[in-house]
C-alpha positions as CSV (number, residue, x, y, z in Angstrom):
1,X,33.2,-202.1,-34.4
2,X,33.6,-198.7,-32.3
3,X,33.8,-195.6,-34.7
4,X,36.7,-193.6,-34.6
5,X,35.8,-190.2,-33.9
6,X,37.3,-187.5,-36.7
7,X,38.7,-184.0,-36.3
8,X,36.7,-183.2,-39.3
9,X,33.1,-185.0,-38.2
10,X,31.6,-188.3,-38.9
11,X,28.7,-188.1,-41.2
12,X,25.8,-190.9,-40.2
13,X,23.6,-191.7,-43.7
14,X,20.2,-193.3,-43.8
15,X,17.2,-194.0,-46.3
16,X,14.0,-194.2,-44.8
17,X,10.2,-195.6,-46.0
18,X,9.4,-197.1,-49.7
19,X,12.5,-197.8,-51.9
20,X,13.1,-195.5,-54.9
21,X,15.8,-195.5,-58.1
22,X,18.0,-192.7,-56.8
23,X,18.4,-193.4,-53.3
24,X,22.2,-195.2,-54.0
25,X,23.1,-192.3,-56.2
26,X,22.8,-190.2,-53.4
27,X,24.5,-192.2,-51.3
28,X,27.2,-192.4,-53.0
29,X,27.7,-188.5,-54.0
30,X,27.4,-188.0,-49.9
31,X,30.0,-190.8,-48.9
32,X,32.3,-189.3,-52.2
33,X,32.1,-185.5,-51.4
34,X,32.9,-186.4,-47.3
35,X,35.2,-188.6,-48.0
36,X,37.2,-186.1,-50.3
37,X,36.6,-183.3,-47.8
38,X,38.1,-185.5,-44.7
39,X,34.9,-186.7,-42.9
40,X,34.3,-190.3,-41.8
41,X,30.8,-191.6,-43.2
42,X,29.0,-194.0,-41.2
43,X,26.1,-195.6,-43.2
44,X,22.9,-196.9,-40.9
45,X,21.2,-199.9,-41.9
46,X,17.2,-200.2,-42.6
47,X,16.4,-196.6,-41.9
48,X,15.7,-196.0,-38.3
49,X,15.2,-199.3,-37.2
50,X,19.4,-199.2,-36.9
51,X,19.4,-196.6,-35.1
52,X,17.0,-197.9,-32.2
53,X,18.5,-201.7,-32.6
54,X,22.0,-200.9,-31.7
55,X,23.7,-202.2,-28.8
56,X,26.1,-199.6,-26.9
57,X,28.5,-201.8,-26.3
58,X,32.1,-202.1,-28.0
59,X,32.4,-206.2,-27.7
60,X,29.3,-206.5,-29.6
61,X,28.9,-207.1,-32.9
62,X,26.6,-204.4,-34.4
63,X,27.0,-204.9,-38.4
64,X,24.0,-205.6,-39.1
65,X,22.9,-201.7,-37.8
66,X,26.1,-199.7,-39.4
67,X,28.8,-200.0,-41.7
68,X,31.5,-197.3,-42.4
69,X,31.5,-196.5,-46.1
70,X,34.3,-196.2,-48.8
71,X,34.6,-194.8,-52.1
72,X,34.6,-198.5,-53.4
73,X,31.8,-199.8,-51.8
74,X,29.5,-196.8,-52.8
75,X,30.9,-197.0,-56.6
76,X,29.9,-200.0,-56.9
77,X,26.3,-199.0,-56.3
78,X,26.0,-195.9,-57.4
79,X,24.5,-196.7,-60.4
80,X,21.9,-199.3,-59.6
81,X,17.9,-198.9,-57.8
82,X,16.9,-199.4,-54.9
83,X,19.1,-198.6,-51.5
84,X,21.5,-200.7,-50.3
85,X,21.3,-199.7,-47.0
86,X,18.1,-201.2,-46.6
87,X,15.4,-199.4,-45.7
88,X,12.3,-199.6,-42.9
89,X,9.2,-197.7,-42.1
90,X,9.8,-197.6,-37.9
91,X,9.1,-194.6,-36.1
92,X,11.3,-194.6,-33.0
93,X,9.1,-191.7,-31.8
94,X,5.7,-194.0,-32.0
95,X,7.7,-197.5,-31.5
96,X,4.8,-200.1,-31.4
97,X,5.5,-202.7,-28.4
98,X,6.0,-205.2,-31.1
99,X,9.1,-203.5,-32.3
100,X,11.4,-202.2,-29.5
101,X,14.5,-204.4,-29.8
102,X,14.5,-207.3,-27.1
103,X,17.7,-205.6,-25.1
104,X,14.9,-202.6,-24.6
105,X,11.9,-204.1,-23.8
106,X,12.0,-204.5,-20.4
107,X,12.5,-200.3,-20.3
108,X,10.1,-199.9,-22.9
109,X,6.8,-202.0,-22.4
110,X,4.0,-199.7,-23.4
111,X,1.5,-200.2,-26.1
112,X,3.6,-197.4,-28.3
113,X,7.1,-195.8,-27.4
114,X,9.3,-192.6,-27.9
115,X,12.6,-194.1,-28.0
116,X,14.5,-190.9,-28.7
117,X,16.5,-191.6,-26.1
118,X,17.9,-194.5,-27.5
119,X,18.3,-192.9,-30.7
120,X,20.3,-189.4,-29.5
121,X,22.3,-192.4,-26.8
122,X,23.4,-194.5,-30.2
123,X,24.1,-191.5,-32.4
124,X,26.6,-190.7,-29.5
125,X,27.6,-194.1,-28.9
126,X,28.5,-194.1,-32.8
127,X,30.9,-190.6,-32.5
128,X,27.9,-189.2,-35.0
129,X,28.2,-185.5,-35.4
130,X,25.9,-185.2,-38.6
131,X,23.0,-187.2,-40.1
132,X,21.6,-187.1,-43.3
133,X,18.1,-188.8,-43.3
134,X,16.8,-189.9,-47.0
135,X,13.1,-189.9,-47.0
136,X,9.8,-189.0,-47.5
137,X,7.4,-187.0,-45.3
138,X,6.9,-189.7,-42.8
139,X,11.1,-190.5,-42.3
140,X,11.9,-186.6,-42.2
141,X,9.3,-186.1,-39.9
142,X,11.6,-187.7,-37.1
143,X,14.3,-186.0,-38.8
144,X,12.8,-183.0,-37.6
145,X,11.9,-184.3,-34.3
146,X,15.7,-184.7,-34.0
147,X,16.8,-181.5,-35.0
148,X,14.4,-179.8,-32.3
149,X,16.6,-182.2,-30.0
150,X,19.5,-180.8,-30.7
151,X,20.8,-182.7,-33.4
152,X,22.3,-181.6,-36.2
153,X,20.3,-182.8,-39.1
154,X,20.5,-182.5,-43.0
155,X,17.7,-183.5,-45.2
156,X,17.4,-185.1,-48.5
157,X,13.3,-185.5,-50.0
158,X,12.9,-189.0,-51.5
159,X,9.5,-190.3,-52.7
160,X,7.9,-191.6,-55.8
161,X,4.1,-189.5,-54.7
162,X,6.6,-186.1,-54.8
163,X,4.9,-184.5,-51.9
164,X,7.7,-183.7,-49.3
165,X,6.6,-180.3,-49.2
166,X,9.3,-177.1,-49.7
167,X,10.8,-178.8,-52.9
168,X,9.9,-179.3,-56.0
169,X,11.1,-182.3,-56.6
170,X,11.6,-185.7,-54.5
171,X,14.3,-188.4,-55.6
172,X,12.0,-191.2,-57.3
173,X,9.6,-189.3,-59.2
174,X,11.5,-188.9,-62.5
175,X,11.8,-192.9,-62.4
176,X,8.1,-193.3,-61.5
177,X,7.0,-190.9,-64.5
178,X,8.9,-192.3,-66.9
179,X,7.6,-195.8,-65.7
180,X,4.1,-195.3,-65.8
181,X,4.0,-193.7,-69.3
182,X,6.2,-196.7,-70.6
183,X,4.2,-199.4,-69.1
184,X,0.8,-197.9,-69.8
185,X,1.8,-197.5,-73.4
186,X,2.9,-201.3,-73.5
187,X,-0.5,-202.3,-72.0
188,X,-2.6,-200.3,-74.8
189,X,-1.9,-202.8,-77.2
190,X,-4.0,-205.7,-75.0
191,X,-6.5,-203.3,-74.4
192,X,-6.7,-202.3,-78.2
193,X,-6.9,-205.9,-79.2
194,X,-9.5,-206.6,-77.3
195,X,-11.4,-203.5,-77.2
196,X,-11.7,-202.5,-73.6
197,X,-11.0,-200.3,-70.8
198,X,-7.6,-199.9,-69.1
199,X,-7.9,-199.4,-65.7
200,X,-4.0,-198.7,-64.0
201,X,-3.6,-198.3,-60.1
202,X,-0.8,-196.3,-59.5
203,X,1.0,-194.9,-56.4
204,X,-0.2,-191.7,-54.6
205,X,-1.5,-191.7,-50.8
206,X,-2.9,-188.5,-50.3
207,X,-1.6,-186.6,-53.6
208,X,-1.9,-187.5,-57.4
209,X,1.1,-186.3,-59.1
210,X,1.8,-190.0,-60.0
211,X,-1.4,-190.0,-62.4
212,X,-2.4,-186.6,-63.0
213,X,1.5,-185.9,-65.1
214,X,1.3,-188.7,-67.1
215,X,-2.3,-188.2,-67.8
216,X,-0.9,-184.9,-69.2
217,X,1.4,-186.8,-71.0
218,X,-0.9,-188.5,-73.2
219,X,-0.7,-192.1,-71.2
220,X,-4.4,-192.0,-70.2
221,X,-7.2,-190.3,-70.7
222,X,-8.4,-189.6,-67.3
223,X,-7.2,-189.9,-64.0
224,X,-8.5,-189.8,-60.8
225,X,-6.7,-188.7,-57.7
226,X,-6.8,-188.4,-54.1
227,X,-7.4,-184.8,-53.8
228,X,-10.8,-185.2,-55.0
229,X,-13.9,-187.6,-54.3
230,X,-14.8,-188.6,-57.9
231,X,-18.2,-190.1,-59.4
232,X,-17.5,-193.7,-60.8
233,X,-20.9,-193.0,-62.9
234,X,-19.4,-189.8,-64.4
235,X,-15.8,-191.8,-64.7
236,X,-17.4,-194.5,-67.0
237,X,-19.8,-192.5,-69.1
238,X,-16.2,-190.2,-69.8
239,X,-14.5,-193.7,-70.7
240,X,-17.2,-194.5,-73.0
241,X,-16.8,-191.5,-74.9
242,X,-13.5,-192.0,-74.7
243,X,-13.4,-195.4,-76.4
244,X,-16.2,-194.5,-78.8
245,X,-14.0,-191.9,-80.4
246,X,-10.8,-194.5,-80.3
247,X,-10.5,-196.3,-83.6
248,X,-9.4,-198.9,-81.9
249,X,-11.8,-198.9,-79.2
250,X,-10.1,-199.0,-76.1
251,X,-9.8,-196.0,-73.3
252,X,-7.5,-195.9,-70.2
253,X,-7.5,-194.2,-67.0
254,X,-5.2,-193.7,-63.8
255,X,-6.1,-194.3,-60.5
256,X,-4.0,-193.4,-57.8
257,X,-4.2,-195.5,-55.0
258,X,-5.7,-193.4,-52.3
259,X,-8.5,-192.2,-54.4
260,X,-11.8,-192.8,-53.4
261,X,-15.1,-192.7,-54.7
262,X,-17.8,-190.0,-53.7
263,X,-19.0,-190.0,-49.8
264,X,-16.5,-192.9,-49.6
265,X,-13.1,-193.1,-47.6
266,X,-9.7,-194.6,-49.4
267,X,-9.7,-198.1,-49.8
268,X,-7.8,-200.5,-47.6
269,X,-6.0,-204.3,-48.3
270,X,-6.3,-204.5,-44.0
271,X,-7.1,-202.3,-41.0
272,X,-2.8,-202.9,-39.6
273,X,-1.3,-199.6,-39.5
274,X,2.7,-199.0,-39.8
275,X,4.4,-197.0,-36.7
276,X,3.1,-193.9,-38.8
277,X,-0.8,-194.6,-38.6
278,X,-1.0,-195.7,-42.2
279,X,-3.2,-198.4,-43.1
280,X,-1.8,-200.6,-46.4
281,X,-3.7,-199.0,-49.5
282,X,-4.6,-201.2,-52.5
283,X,-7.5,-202.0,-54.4
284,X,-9.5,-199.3,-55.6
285,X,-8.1,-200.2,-59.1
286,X,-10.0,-203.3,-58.5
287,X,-13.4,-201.8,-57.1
288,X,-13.1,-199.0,-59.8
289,X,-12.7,-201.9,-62.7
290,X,-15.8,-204.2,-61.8
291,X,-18.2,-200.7,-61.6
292,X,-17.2,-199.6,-64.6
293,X,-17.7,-203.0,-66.3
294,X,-21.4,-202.9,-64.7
295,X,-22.4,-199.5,-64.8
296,X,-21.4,-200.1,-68.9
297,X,-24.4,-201.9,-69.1
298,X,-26.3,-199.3,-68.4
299,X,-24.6,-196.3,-70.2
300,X,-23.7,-199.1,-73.1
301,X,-27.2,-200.2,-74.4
302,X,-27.0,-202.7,-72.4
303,X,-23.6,-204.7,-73.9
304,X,-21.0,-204.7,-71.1
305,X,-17.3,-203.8,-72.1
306,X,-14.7,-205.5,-70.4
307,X,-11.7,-204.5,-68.5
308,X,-8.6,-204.9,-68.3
309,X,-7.0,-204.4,-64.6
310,X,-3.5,-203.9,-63.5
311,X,-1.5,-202.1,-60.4
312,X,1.2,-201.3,-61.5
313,X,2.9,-201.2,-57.8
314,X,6.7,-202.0,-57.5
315,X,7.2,-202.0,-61.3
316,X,7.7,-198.1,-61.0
317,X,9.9,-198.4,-58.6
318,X,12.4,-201.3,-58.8
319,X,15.4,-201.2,-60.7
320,X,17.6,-198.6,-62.2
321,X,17.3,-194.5,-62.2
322,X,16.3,-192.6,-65.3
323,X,18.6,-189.7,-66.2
324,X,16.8,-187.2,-63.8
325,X,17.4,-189.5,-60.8
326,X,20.6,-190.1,-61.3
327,X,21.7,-186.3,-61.8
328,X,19.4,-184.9,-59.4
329,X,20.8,-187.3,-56.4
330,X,24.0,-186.5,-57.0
331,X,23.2,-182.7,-57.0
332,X,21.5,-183.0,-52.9
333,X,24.0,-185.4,-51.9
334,X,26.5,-182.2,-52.5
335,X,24.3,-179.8,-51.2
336,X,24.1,-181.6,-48.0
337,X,28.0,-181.6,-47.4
338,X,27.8,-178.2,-48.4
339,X,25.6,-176.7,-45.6
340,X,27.1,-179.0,-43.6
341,X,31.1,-177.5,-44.4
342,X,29.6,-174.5,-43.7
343,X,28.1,-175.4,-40.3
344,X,24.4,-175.4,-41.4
345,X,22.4,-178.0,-40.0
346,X,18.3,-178.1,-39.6
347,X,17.7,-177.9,-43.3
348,X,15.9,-179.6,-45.9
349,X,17.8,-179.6,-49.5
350,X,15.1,-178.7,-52.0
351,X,15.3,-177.8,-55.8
352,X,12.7,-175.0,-56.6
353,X,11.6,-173.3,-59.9
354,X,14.9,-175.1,-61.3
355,X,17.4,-174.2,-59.2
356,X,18.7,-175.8,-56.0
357,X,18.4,-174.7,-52.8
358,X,17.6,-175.3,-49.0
359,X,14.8,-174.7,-46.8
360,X,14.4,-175.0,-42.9
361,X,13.6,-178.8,-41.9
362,X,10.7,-178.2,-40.5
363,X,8.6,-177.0,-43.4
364,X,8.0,-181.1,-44.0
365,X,5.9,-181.3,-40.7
366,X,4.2,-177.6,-41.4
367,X,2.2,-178.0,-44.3
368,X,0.8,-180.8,-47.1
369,X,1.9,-180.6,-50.6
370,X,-0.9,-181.7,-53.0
371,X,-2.5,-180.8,-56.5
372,X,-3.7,-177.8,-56.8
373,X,-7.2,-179.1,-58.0
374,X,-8.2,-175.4,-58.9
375,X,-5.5,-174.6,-61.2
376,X,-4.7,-177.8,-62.7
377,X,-7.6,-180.2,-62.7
378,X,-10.6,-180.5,-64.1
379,X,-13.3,-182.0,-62.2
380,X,-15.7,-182.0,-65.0
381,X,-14.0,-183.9,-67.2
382,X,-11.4,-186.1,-64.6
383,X,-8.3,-185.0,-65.7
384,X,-5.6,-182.3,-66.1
385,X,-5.7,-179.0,-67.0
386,X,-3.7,-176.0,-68.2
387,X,-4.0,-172.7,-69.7
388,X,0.2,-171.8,-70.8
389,X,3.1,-173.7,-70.6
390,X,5.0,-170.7,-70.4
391,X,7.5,-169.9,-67.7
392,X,6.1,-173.2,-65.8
393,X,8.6,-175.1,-64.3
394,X,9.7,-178.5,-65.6
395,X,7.1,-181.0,-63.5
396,X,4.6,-178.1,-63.9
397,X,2.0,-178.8,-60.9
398,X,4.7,-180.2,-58.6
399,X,6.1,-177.1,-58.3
400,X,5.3,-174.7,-55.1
């Protein structure tokens, strides 16, 4: 199906990387506002991996790449988790061999290829004037790689970790939050019955916003994150006191996934990276839990105190959006239309100290967001800290 092109523009849609709850909201408050304004919205399948897949050629059937998206279709979803434009993690600047598209591979036969040219020759193919990449870090990267070709690109920050930097706040988070404090609450009540320590791996690469805030929140009572190398012996002689001042004997902590012990890297489930140079993280919940249990011997007078171990992984981020991801979606999705009725392109939409904005696009490649361990964690005690709450924005040390 060929495109028509539009007076107006045709608007080209994507979500990138990890599925969140907010990523259909925003979808549909882009496909509603462009529609209503007189654009034509084109919605690409499975991230970039539909844009490097498609076929430039009219008799052939590319649907499974692109779709042109109504009012119906995206009310129908609007409401629900997840992204139903499917979602990938390839980088068509750093295609792996493995993963250019078969009609390409006899162009493209190194070990790793920039297939830009593909991309800019399919966005063209497509009558594309605009595209709105939803992502985190790792998708908008590209997005900026784009831009600087040319392209005229809009942003939208999606991710449950929250560190896109120049925003605030990243579609996902909200949901994640909420999540964690919820299911850590529900799990107190085994580790209460049977007295022990609840260990939770949680999401969080190379920043801790996922465990730190609902430490803060009263879920846990310490946390450990990435920005900082913790001491498993300090960890479990903190969840002793924890639990020994617990009438009901149980203490909890937070691990975020790419946290790693002192003079140790992050911990790894393989050594396969993704087309961004990410290994798979998991199971420092697991090392953390059997140390503790064994260094409680020791700290415990000699009786061991069992633990209860449980990533929580795709439970915070399946199914529908809290309040704050289904508002804040629909607030970027507009912003994006409006820079791009104005005639803006090559900028990230970004809310900051509560109010929305925009920032240039490349700020996501220029800089790392992470906690700010000085200001808002205590490495003496593994967890969060705070002097006022006064005049702090609403997720505190998310903010910029």
């Amino acid at each position: 199906m060929k495109i028509p092109k539009n007076t107006k523009g045709v608007i080209g849609i994507l979500t990138g990387g990890g599925d969140v709850p907010g990523l259909n909201p925003a979808i549909r408050a882009v496909t509603i506002r462009a529609l209503r304004e007189g654009y034509t919205v084109v919605g690409i399948r499975k991230g970039w991996k539909g844009l490097i897949d498609i076929i430039r050629d009219e008799k052939v059937d590319n649907s499974e790449n692109y779709s042109i998206l109504t009012e119906e279709m995206v009310n129908r979803i609007g409401r629900t988790g997840g992204t139903f434009l499917h979602s990938s993690r390839i980088n068509p600047s750093k295609t792996s061999k493995s993963r250019v598209p078969s009609h390409l591979q006899d162009k493209y036969k190194a070990e790793f290829n920039d297939l830009t040219e593909e991309v800019l020759a399919n966005l063209a193919f497509l009558n594309i004037d605009y595209l709105i990449p939803i992502g985190g870090d790792d998708t908008l990267s590209y997005a900026v790689r784009l831009y600087k070709e040319g392209f005229k690109v809009i942003a939208i920050p999606k991710t449950m970790d929250n560190d896109v930097p120049g925003t605030d706040y990243c579609i996902g988070f909200s949901t994640c939050i909420t999540r964690t404090i919820s299911l850590t609450h529900s799990l107190r009540t085994s580790a209460g019955s049977h007295e022990r320590f609840l260990v939770l791996e949680v999401f969080g690469r190379y920043a801790g916003f996922t465990s730190i805030l609902p430490t803060l929140a009263g879920a846990a009572n310490r946390c450990v994150i990435p920005e900082y190398k913790f001491d498993i012996n300090l960890l479990t002689q903190l969840m002793l006191e924890d639990r020994f001042k617990n009438p009901s004997r149980y203490s909890v902590v937070l691990i975020s996934e790419g946290a790693a012990f002192t003079g140790e890297n992050m911990t790894y489930l393989d050594s396969d990276m993704d087309d961004y140079g990410h290994k798979k993280l998991g199971g420092i919940g697991e090392r953390v839990s059997d140390q503790m249990k064994h260094l409680s011997l020791e700290y415990n007078k000699g009786v061991p105190v069992n633990v209860i171990n449980q990533k929580l992984g795709y439970l915070v981020r399946c199914g529908d959006p809290d309040a704050i991801d289904s508002i804040v979606p629909m607030a970027f999705g507009n912003l994006a239309l409006d820079l791009i009725i104005k005639g803006i392109h090559g900028r990230l939409v970004t809310l900051r100290n509560g109010r929305y904005d925009n920032a240039p696009i490349d700020i996501v490649t220029s800089s790392k967001k992470i906690v700010d361990i000085d200001r808002y964690y205590n490495t003496e005690r593994l967890r969060p800290k705070y002097k006022s709450f006064e005049l702090q924005p609403l997720f505190l040390m998310t903010s910029l």
